[in-house]
C-alpha positions in Angstrom: 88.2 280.7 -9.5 87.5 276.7 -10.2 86.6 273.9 -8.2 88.6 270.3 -8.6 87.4 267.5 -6.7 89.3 265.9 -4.0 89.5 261.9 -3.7 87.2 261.9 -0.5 84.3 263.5 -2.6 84.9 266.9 -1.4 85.5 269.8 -3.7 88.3 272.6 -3.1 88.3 276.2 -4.8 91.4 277.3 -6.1 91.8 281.4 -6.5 94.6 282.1 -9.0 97.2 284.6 -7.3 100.2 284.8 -10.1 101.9 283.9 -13.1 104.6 281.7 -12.0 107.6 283.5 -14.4 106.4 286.3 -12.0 107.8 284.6 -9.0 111.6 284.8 -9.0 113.2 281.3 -8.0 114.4 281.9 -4.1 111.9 284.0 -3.6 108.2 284.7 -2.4 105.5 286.9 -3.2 102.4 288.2 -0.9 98.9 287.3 -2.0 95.3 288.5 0.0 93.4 284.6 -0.4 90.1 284.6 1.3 90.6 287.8 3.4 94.6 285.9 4.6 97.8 287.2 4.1 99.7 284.6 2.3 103.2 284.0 1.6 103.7 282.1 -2.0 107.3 281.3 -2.5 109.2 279.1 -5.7 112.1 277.4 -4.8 114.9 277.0 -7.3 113.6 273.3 -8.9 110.2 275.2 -9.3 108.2 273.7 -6.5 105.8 276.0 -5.0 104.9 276.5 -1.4 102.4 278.8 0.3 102.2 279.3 4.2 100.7 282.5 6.1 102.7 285.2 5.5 102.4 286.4 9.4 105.5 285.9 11.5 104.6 284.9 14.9 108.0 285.8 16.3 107.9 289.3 14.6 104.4 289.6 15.0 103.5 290.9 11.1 103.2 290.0 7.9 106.6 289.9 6.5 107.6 286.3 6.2 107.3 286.5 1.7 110.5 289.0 2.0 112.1 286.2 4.2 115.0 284.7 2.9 114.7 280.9 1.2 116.8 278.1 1.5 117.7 274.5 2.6 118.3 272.7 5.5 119.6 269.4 4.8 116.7 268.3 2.3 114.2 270.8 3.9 113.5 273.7 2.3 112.8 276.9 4.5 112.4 280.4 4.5 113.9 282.6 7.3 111.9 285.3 8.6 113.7 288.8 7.6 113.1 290.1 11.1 113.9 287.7 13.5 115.8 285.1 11.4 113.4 282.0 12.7 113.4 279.4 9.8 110.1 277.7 8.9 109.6 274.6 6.7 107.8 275.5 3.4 106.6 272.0 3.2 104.9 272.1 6.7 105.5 275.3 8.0 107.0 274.1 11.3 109.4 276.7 13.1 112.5 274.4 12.5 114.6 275.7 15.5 111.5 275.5 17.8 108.8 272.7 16.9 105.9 274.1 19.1 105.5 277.3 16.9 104.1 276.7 13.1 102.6 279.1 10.4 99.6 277.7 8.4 100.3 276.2 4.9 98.0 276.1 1.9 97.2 273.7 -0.8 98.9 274.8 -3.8 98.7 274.2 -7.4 99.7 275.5 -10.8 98.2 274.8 -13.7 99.6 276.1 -17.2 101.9 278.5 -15.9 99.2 279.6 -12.9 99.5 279.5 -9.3 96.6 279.1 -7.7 96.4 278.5 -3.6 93.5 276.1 -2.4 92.4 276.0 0.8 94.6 276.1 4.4 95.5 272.4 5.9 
């Protein structure tokens, strides 16, 4: 675990969760962060993404088997039960915009990923 500061002064902890070469590109992995199910995915230009991993639709944890993919410029993974879509970037249900998963802050440092805290 390590703490980087924020620009507003505050401080967010970081809890590694995988090697990135350990995170196929396309595809997601499931992490426990903090007691939460999360859903880490790598897309193929080897941005990283991490949303709760619980399907509201489906109602369990599935959504790091979904498949990933784009949407015009939006990249999304569909949920392998029900086939909802939802935006890595905000995690916004992209075929109905009243139902969202939680997202995480992200980063990876020297091959690392480590997920911060939920936005």
């Amino acid at each position: 675990m390590s703490a980087d500061q924020l620009s507003a002064g505050q401080t967010v902890t970081y809890i590694s969760v995988c090697r990135l070469d350990d995170i196929d590109p396309e595809t997601g992995v499931a992490a426990l962060v903090r007691g939460e199910a999360v859903a880490v995915f790598r897309t193929l230009d080897d941005r990283v993404f991490a949303l709760s991993n619980y399907d509201p639709y489906g109602h369990a944890s599935v959504l790091a088997r979904g498949i990933v993919g784009t949407r015009g410029e939006v990249p999304f993974v569909a949920s392998p039960l029900l086939k909802q879509p939802f935006s890595l970037e905000s995690g916004q249900c992209l075929d109905d915009p009243s139902v969202a998963v939680a997202t995480y802050e992200v980063d990876v440092v020297d091959g690392e990923v480590r997920i911060g805290a939920r936005r």
